[in-house]
C-alpha positions in Angstrom: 83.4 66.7 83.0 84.4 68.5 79.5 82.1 70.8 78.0 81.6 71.4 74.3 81.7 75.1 73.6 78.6 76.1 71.1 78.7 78.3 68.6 76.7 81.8 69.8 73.8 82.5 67.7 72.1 85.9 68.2 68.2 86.7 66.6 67.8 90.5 65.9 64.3 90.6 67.6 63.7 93.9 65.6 63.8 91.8 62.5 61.4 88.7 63.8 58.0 89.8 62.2 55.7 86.5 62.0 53.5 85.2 64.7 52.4 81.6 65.2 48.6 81.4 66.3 47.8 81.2 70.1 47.7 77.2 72.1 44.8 74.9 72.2 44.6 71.7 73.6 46.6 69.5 71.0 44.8 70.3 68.3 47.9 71.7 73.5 62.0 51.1 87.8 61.4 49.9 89.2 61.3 48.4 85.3 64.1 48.1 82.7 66.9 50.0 83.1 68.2 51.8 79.8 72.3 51.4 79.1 74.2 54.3 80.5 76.1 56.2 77.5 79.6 56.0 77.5 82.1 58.9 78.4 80.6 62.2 79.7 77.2 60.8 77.1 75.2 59.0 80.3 73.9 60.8 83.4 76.5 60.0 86.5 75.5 57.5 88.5 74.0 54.2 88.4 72.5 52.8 84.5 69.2 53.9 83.1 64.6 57.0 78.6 55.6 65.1 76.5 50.5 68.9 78.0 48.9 70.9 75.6 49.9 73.3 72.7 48.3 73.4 69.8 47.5 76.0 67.0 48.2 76.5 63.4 51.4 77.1 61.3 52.1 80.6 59.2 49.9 80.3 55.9 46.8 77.8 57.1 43.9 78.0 59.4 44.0 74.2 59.8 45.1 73.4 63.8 48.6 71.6 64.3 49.4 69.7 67.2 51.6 71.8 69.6 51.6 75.0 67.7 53.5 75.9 71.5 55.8 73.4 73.3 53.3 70.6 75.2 53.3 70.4 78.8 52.6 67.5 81.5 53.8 64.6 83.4 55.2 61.2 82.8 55.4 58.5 85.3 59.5 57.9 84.3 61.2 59.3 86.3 59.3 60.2 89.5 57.3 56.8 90.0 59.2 54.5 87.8 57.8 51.4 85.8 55.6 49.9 88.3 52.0 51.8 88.4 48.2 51.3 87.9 44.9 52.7 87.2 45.0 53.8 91.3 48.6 55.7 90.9 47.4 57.3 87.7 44.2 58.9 89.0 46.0 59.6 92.4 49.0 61.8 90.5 45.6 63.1 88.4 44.3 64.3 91.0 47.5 65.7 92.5 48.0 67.7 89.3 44.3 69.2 89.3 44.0 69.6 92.9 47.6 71.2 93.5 46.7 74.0 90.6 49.4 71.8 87.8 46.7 71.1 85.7 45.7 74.9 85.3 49.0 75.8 84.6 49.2 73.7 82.0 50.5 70.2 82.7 47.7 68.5 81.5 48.8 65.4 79.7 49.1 62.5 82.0 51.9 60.4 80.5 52.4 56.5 80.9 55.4 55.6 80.3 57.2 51.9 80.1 55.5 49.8 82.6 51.7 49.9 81.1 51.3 46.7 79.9 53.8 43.5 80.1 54.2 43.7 75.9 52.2 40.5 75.5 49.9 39.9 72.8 47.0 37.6 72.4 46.2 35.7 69.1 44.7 38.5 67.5 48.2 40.5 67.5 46.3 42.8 69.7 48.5 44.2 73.4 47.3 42.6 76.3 45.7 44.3 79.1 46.5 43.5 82.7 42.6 43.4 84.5 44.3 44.1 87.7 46.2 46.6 86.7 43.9 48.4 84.6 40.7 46.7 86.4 38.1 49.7 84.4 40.4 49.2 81.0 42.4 51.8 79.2 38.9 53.7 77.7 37.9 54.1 80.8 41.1 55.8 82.2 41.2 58.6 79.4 37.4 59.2 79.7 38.0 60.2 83.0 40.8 62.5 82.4 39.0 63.7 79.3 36.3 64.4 82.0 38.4 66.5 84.4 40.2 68.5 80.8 43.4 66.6 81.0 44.9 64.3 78.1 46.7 60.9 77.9 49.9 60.2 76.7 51.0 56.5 76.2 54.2 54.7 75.3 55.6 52.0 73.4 59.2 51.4 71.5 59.9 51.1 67.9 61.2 47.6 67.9 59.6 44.5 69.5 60.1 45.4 72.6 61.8 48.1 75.0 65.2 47.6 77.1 67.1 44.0 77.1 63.9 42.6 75.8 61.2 43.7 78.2 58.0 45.9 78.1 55.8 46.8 75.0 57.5 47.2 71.5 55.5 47.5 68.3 57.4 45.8 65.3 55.3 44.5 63.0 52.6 46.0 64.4 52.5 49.6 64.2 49.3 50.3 62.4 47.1 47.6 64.9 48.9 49.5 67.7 48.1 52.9 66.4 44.3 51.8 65.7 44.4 50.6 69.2 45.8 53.8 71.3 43.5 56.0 69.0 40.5 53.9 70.2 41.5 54.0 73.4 41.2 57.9 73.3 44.8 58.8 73.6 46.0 62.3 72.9 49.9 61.3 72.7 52.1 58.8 71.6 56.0 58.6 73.1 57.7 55.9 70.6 61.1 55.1 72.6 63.8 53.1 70.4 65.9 51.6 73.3 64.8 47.8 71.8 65.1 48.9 68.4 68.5 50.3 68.7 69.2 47.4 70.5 67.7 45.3 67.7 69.7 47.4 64.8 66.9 49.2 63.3 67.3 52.1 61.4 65.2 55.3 63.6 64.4 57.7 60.6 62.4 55.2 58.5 61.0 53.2 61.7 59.3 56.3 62.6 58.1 57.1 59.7 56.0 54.5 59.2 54.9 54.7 63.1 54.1 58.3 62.0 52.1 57.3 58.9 50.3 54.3 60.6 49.4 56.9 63.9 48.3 59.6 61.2 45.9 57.2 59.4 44.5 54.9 62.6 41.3 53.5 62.2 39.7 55.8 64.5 40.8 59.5 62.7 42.2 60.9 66.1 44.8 63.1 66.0 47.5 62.4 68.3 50.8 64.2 69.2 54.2 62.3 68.5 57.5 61.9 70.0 60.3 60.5 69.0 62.4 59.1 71.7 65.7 58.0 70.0 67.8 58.7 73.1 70.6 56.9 71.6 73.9 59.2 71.7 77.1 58.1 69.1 78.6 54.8 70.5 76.2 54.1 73.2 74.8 50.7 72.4 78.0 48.8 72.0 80.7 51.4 71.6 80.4 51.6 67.7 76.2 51.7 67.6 74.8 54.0 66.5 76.2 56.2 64.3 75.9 59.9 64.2 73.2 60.1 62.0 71.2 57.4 63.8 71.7 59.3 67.2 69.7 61.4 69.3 72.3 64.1 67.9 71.2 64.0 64.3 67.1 63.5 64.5 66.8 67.5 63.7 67.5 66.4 60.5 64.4 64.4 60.0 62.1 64.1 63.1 60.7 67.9 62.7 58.8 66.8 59.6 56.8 63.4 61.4 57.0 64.5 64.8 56.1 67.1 67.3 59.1 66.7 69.1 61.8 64.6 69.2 65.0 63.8 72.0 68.2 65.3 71.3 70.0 63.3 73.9 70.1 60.4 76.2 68.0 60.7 79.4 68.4 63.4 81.9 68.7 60.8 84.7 67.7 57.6 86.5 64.2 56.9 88.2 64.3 59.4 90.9 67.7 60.6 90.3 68.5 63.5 88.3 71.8 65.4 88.6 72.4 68.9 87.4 75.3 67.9 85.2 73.1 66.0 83.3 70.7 68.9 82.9 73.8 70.9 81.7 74.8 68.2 79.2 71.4 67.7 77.5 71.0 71.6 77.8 74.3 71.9 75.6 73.2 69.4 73.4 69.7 70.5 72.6 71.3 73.7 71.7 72.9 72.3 69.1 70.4 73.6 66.3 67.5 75.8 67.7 66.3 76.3 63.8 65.0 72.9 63.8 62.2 74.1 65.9 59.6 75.9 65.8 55.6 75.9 66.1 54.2 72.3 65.8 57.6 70.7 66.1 60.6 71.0 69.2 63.5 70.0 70.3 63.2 67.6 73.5 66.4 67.7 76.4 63.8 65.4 78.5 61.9 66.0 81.6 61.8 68.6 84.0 63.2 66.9 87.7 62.7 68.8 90.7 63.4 67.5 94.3 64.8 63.4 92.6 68.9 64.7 93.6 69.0 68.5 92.5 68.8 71.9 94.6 65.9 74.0 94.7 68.3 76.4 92.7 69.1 73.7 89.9 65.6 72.6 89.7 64.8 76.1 88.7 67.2 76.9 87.1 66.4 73.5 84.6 62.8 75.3 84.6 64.0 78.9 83.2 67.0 77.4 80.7 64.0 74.8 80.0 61.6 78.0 79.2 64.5 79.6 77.2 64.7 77.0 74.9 61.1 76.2 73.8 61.5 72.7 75.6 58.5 70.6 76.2 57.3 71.2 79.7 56.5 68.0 81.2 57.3 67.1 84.7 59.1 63.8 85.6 58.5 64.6 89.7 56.0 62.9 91.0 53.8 65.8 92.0 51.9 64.2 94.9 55.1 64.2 96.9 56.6 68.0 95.6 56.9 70.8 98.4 54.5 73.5 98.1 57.2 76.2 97.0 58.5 73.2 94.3 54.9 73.4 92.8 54.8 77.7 93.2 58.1 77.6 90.9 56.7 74.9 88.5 53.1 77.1 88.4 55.1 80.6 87.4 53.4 81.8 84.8 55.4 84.2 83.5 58.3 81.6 83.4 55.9 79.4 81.6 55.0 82.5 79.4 58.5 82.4 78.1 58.3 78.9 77.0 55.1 79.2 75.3 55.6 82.6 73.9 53.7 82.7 70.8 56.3 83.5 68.0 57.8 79.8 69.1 61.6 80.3 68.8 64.2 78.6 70.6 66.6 80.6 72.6 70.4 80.8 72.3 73.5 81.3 74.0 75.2 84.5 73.0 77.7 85.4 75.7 80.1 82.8 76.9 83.2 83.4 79.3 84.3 80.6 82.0 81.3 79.5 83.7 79.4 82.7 83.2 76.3 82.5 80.0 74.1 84.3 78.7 70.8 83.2 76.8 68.1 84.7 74.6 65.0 84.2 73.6 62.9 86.6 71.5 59.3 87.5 72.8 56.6 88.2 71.0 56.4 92.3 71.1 59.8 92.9 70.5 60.7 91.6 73.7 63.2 89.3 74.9 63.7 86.5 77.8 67.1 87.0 79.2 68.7 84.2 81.3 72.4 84.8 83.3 73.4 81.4 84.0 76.4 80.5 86.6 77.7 77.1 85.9 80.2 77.4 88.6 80.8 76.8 92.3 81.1 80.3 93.2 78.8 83.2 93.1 79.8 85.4 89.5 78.5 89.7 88.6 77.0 88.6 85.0 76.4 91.4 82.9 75.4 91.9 79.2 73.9 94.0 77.1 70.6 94.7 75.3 72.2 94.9 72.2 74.1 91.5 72.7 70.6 90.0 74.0 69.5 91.0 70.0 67.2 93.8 71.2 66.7 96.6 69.1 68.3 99.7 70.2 65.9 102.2 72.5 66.5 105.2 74.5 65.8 102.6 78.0 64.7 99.1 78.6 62.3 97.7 81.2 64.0 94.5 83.0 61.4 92.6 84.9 62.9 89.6 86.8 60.6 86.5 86.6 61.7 85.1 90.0 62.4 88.0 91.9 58.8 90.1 90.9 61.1 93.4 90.5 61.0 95.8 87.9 64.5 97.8 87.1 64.7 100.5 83.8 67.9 100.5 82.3 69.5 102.3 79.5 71.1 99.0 78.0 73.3 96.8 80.4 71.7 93.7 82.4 73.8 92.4 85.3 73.2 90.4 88.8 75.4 88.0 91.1 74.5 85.2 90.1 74.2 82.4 92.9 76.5 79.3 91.5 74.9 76.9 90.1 71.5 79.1 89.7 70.1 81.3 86.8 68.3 84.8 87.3 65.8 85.1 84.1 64.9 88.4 82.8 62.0 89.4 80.5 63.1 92.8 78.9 61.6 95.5 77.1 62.7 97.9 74.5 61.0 101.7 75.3 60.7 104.4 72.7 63.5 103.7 69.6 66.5 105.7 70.2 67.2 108.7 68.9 
């Protein structure tokens, strides 16, 4: 598979000298399968679409949705489009009980498969009693209850894939009104039937971002923008750059609180580490779009559904490097107890929700060796040595390279490991192939 080079982009952390306020909570198939992208666009295999930060921005007291990437599940990818008010409480449950929830994951996302997309004669979505026998109120009460929050889904056109599941054309402020009532915290808007359909995505979700910003009911609910759509995808022509996933920076930061900047990561219960490679490369396309209150999205974190205990954390620390959204597509009711201890590292998650809110970059590149920044808060920085390859590789950089200021020693503390080194500027390990070791460092007194 070819593999666009990026440009290196290196952030003097000496120089970075504004903070973003700490989180709060927000304020924190089976089904249709998507079309498969063509070329090296679509995840291999078979065909195929975020949690609490919150704060304010620099310059205002007034809260802002994810002030620090959001974190939580989404029943895509682990449990696929068939579901109920019993799988949703049991994977609840599962995220409290299994310590998730107190990490962080806290919104519990439905994803497509909630409702059929029909509507009675009001206009209003309809319901399914057996599937939802205590309603939709009822179901984000009790995660209110228990400090979680609810994410739901719907598509920007009149319905999702090939004409199935819930789209909201023509009906985006009743729909708005109506997941506000239900006490919804999050909205995923996907465009799969609306690229399908020819719509345009910037000014579709603009007015979904206007009608969810002035629902009926004055709740204020997180956004994003799930144009997964890469150049060519639909019918080899559709859509164009600047209505792909590739070119949303260019708009989505100013609606949304995060928006895709690929197609999806994988296939219900099948995700591939190529893929995460692919939407890695392309997310790091332009890390100055985001920023507190607004991020870049590669897609869902996918331990144990077809990678390595080695690729799944490595996703997890290149994930945390660039100021991703941390929600889980696993089901978490059936992860092993050492798959939930590397999701539940908080000094991992630390790095992703690092207060100063910048997305790290590559800034060493040769053959299948990397390198990757991100400055900390307190002139620290997370260092990640990524190994593409097949074959174990000696990675080594520099603190200077990694866009630390210059100091007479450094303090390398590797996240995984728990070990603490001193050095007077380089940073090396073997690397494990296909594996990353991630690095918080810290400058000592200046240098002389």
């Amino acid at each position: 598979m070819s593999r666009r080079r990026r440009p290196l982009y290196v952030i003097p952390i000496s120089i970075v000298a504004w903070f973003a306020l700490a989180a709060s909570a927000l304020g924190g198939p089976a089904g249709a399968a998507r079309p498969a992208a063509s070329g090296g666009g679509a995840p291999t295999g078979t065909s195929r679409p975020a949690a609490s930060g919150g704060g304010a921005p620099t310059g205002t007291s007034r809260p802002v949705p994810a002030a620090v990437p959001y974190m939580g599940w989404n029943t895509y990818y682990g449990v696929g489009g068939i579901f109920d008010e019993g799988t949703i409480i049991s994977v609840a449950r599962s995220l409290l009980h299994r310590g998730l929830a107190r990490s962080g994951y806290r919104i519990v996302w439905l994803d497509f498969g909630w409702a059929s997309g029909r509507r009675d004669r009001r206009g209003e979505l309809v319901v399914d009693r057996h599937q939802w026998p205590h309603g939709l109120r009822w179901l984000t009460d009790w995660l209110h209850r228990r400090g979680l929050l609810a994410g739901i889904y719907t598509d920007a056109g009149n319905s999702g894939c090939h004409g199935q599941g819930v789209g909201s054309l023509g009906h985006y402020q009743q729909d708005a009104d109506r997941f506000a009532a239900w006490g919804f915290d999050a909205v995923k808007v996907d465009f799969c039937g609306a690229g399908e359909a020819g719509l345009v995505p910037r000014p579709a979700y603009t007015r979904f971002a206007k009608a969810l910003a002035n629902n009926a009911s004055h709740r204020k609910l997180l956004l994003n923008v799930c144009n997964f759509w890469v150049p060519g995808q639909i019918n080899g022509t559709l859509p164009t750059y600047a209505n792909s996933a590739y070119a949303s920076y260019r708009w989505a930061p100013r609606i949304a609180q995060s928006w895709r900047t690929d197609t999806d990561i994988g296939f219900t219960r099948n995700i591939q580490f190529v893929n995460v490679l692919r939407n890695l490369d392309h997310d790091a396309a332009h890390p100055a779009a985001a920023g507190p209150g607004h991020w870049n999205d590669p897609d869902y974190l996918g331990p144990e559904l077809g990678m390595t205990s080695s690729e799944a954390q490595a996703q997890f620390s290149l994930w945390a490097i660039v100021a991703a959204p941390l929600i889980l597509g696993s089901d978490p009711r059936a992860l092993a107890p050492e798959t939930i201890r590397m999701l539940e590292n908080r000094q991992v998650i630390a790095v992703d929700q690092d207060p100063l809110g910048i997305q790290g970059t590559a800034v060493q590149q040769e053959g299948s060796a990397e390198v990757w920044s991100k400055p900390l808060s307190g002139e620290r920085a997370a260092v990640a040595l990524l190994n593409r390859g097949t074959v174990a590789l000696q990675i080594t950089t520099s603190a200077s390279k990694a866009g630390l200021r210059s100091a007479a020693h450094y303090t390398v503390h590797d996240l995984w490991a728990g070990t603490t080194e001193t050095t007077t500027g380089e940073i090396s390990a073997l690397v494990p192939p296909e594996s990353v070791v991630l690095y918080r460092v810290t400058p000592g007194r200046w240098h002389a």
